[in-house]
C-alpha positions as CSV (number, residue, x, y, z in Angstrom):
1,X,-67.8,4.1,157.9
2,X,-66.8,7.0,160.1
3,X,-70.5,8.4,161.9
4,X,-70.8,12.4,160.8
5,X,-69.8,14.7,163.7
6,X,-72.5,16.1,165.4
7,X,-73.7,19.6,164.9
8,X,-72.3,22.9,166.7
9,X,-75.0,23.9,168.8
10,X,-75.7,27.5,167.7
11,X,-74.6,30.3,170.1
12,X,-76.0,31.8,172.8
13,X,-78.5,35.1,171.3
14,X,-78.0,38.0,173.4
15,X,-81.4,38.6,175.1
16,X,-83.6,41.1,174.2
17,X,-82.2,44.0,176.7
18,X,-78.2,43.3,175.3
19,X,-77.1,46.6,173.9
20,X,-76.6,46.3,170.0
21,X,-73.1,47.6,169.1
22,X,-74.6,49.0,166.0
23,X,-78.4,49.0,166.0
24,X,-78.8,48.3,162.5
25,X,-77.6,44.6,163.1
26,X,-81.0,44.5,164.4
27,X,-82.6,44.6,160.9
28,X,-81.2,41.2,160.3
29,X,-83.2,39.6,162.3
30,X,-86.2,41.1,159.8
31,X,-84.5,39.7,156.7
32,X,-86.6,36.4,156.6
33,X,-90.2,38.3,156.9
34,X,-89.1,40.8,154.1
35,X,-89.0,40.8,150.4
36,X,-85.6,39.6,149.1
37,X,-85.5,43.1,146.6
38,X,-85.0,44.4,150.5
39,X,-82.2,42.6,151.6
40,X,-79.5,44.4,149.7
41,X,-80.8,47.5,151.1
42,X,-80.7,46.1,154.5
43,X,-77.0,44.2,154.3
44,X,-75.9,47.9,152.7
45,X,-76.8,49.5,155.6
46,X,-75.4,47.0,157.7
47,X,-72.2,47.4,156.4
48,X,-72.1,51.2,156.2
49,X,-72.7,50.8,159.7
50,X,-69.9,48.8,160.5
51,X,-67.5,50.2,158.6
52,X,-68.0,53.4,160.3
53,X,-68.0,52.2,163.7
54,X,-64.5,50.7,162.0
55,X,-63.3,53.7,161.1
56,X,-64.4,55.2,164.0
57,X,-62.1,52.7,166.2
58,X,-59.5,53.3,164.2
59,X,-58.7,56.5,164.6
């Protein structure tokens, strides 16, 4: 039998003073001290935010 591979060590974080390309990626490091009837509001806004900073590169 084959051993499993060993785990991919988890990426760096970007430190506390790293500018956030959006800031409301922040909020998902809040997900896992709020209510889960919250997190659909907080991955919606994530995503608006994104896909306007998309749309924003895009043009």
């Amino acid at each position: 039998m084959t051993p499993a591979p060993a785990p991919r060590p988890a990426p760096p974080r970007p430190g506390p003073s790293a500018p956030q390309p959006v800031p409301e990626l922040a909020e998902l490091e809040t997900l896992a001290g709020r209510p889960l009837s919250e997190h659909v509001t907080v991955l919606d806004a994530v995503h608006r935010a994104l896909a306007a900073q998309l749309s924003a590169a895009e043009s």
